[in-house]
LUMVODREN-537400 format. One record per atom (N, C-alpha, C): residue in one letter; x, y, z. Coordinates in steps of 0.2 Angstrom, whole numbers, plus 5000, padded with zeros to 4 digits. Layout:
<pavos>
AXYZ;...
</pavos>
This chain:
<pavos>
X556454405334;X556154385340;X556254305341;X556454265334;X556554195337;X557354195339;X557654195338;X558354225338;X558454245346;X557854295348;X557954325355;X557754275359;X557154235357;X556854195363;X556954125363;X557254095354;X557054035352;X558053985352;X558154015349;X558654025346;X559454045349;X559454075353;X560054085356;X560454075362;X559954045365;X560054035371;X560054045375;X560254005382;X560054065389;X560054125389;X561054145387;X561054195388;X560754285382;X560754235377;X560154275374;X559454315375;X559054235377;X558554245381;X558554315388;X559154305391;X559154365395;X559354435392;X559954425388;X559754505385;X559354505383;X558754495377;X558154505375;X557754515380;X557954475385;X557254495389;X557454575393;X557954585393;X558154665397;X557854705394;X558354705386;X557954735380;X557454755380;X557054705381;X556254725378;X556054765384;X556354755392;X556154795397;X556154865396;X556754875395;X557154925396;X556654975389;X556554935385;X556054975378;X555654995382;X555154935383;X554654965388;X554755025394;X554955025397;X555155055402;X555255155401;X555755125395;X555555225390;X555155235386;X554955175385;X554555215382;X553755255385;X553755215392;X553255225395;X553555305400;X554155315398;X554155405402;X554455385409;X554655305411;X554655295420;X555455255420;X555755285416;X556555245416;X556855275424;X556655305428;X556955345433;X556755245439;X556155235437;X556055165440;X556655105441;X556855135438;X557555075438;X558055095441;X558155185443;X558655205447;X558355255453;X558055215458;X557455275461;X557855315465;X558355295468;X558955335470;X559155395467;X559055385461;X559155445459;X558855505456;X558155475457;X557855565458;X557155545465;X557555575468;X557055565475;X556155595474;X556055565476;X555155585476;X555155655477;X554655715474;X554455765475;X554355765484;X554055715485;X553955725494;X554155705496;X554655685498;X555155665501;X555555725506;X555355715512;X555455745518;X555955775521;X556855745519;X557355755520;X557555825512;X557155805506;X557355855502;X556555945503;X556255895504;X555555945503;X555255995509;X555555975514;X555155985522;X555056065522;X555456095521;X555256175522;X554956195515;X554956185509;X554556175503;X553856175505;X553756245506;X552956235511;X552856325511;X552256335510;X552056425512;X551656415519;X551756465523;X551456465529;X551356545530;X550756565534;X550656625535;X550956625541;X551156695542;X551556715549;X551056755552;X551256775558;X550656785564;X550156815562;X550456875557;X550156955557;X549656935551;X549656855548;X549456835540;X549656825535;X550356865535;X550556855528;X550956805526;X550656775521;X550756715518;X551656725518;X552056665518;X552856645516;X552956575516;X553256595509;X553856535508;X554256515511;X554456455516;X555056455518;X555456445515;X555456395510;X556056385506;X556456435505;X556056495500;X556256525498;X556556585503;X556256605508;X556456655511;X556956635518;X557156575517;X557656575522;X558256525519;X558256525514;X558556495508;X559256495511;X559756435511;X560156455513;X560656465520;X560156465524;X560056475529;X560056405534;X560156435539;X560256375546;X559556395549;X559056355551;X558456365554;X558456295559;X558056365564;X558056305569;X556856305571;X556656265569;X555956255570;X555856235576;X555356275578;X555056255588;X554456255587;X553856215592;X553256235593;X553256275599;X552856325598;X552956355606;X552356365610;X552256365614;X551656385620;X551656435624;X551256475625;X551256535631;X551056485638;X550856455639;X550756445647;X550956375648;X551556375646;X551856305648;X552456315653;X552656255655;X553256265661;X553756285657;X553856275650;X554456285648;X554456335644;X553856405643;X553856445641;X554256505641;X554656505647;X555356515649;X555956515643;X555856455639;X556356435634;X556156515628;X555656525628;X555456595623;X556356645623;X556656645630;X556956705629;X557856685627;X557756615630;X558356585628;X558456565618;X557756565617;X557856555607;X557956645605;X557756665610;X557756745607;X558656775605;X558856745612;X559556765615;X559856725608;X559856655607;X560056615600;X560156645594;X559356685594;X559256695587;X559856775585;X559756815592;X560156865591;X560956845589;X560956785594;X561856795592;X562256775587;X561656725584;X561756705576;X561556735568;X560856765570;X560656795565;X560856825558;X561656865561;X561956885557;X562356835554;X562356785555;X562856735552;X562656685549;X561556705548;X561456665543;X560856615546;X560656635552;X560356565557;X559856605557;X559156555559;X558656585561;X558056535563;X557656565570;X557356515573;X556556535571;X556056485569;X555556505567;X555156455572;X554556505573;X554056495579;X553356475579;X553256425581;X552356405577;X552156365584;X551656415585;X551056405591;X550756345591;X550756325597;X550156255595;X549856235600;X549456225602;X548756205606;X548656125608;X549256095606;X549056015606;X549255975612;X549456025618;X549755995624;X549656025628;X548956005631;X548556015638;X548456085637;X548156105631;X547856185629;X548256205632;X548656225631;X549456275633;X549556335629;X549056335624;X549256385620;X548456395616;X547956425622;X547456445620;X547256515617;X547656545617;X547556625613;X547556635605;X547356695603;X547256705599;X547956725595;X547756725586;X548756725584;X548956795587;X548456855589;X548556895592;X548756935598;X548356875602;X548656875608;X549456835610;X549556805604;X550056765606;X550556805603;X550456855597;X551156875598;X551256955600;X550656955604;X550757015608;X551156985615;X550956935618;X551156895625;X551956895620;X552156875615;X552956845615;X553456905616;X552856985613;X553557025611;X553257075619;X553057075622;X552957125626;X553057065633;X553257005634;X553656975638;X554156955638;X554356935631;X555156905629;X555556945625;X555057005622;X555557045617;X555556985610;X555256955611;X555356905601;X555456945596;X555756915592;X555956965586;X555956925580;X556156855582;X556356805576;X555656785574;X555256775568;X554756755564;X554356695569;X553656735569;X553356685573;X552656675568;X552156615567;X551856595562;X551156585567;X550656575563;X549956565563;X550056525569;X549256505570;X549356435578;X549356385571;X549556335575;X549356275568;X549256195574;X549056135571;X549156085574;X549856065573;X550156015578;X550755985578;X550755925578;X550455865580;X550355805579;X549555805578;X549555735578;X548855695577;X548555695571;X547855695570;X547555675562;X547555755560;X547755795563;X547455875560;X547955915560;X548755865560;X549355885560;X549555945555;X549755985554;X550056025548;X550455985545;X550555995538;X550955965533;X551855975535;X552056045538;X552656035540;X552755995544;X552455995549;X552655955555;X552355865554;X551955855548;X551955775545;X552655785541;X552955825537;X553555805535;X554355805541;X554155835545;X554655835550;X554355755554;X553955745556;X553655675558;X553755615554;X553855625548;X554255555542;X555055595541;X555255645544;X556155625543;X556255555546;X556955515543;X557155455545;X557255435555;X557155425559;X557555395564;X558155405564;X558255455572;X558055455578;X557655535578;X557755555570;X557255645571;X556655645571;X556355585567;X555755585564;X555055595569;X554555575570;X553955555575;X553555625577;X553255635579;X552755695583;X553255725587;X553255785588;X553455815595;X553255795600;X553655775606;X553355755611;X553155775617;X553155865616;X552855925620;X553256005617;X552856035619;X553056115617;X553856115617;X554056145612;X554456185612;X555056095609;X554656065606;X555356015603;X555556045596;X556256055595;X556656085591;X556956025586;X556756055580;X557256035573;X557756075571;X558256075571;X558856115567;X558656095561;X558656135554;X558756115548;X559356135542;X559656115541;X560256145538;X560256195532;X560656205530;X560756265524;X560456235518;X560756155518;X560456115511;X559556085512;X559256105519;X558356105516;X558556025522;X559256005524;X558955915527;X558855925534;X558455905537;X558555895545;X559155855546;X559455905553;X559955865555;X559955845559;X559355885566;X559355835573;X558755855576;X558655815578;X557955845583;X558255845591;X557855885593;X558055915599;X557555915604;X557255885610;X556955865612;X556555955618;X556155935619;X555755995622;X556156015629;X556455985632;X556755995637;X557555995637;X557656005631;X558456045628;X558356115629;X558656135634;X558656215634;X558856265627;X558856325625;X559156355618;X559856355622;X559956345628;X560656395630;X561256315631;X560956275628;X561256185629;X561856205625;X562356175628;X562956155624;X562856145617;X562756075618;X562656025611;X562156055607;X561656095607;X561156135604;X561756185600;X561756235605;X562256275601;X562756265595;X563056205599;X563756175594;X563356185587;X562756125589;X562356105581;X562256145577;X562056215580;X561856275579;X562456305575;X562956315577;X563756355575;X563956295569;X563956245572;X563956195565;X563756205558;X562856215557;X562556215553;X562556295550;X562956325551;X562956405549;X563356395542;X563156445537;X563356425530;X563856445532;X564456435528;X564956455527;X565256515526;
</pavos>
C-alpha cells in the first residue's frame, strides 16, 4: 500500500486507486455499475413494455410477451361512444389482412376521455363484435393516463421522445415491434387505413 499511495507516484497513485475500485466494485456484486449500458434495467420500457400479464375481456389472465412473442403488435385504447369509434372497423380490416403474417392489434377499453367508454367489459365486447365483427384480442377496461394509469400504458408513457407521454384521446396507437421496442406512436386521429400506418405496419412484420 506504500508503494500504491506513497511511493510511486502520480501515475501509480492512479492505478492503485482504480485497483482498489474496481476490488471493491466485485466484490460488492455491482461491476455492471461501471458499464450500465450494458445490462439495461429490468424496467426499462423500450426492452420490458409488453413483459406484463393482463386479463382479456372474457378474464382470462395473458402474457403478452409471451403470447404474441415474435410478433408485430399494434396497442390502441378504444372507446364505444367516441367520434372515432368508427376506427373499430378499420383496425378489424388491418388486423385481418396481416394477421397471417405475424401482426396483431390488441384492444384496451378505457374510460379516461369524457366517459366515452362507460360499459361493462361485457358490454363492451358484445358492442365490438356484434357492430364491428372484432375478432382481434380485446382486454379488461383499465386506466390509460393519470395517477391510476396501468402499468403498460406507464411503460408506453416513459418510451423515449417523440412515442413516449399519455395518450392524448381514444384510440392513440403504438406499433411494437417483433424485438418487444416501440417504434412509433401514432396519434388518435391517424386512421388504421393511413398510408404511413400501414407502411410501419408491413415494415415491422417478422421476416
Amino acid at each position: 500500500m506504500l508503494c500504491m499511495f506513497g511511493r510511486c507516484g502520480t501515475q501509480g497513485k492512479v492505478a492503485g486507486i482504480a485497483a482498489l475500485a474496481a476490488g471493491i466494485v466485485a466484490g460488492l456484486g455491482v461491476s455492471h455499475l461501471l458499464n450500465p449500458g450494458d445490462n439495461p434495467a429490468p424496467d426499462s420500457p423500450e426492452k420490458q413494455v409488453l413483459d406484463i400479464t393482463m386479463n382479456r375481456i372474457d378474464g382470462t389472465p395473458e402474457n403478452l410477451a409471451e403470447t404474441y412473442a415474435g410478433k408485430a403488435v399494434l396497442v390502441v385504447n378504444v372507446a364505444s361512444k367516441c367520434g372515432l369509434t368508427p376506427q373499430y372497423e378499420g383496425l378489424e380490416a388491418l388486423y385481418r389482412a396481416n394477421k397471417d403474417s405475424g401482426f396483431v392489434v390488441l384492444g384496451f377499453p378505457a374510460n379516461n376521455f369524457m366517459g366515452q367508454e362507460p360499459g361493462t367489459n361485457e358490454e363492451i365486447a358484445e358492442f365490438c363484435t356484434s357492430t364491428f365483427d372484432v375478432t382481434f384480442p380485446m382486454f379488461e377496461k383499465i386506466s390509460v393516463k393519470g395517477d391510476d394509469a396501468h402499468e403498460l400504458y406507464r411503460r408506453l408513457g416513459a418510451t423515449p421522445d417523440p412515442n413516449g407521454g399519455a395518450p392524448g384521446w381514444n384510440f392513440t396507437k403504438w406499433l411494437i415491434g417483433t424485438d418487444g421496442q416501440v417504434i412509433k406512436k401514432f396519434g388518435a386521429r391517424t386512421s388504421p387505413s393511413d398510408p404511413e400506418l400501414i407502411a410501419a405496419v408491413q415494415a415491422a412484420l417478422p421476416a
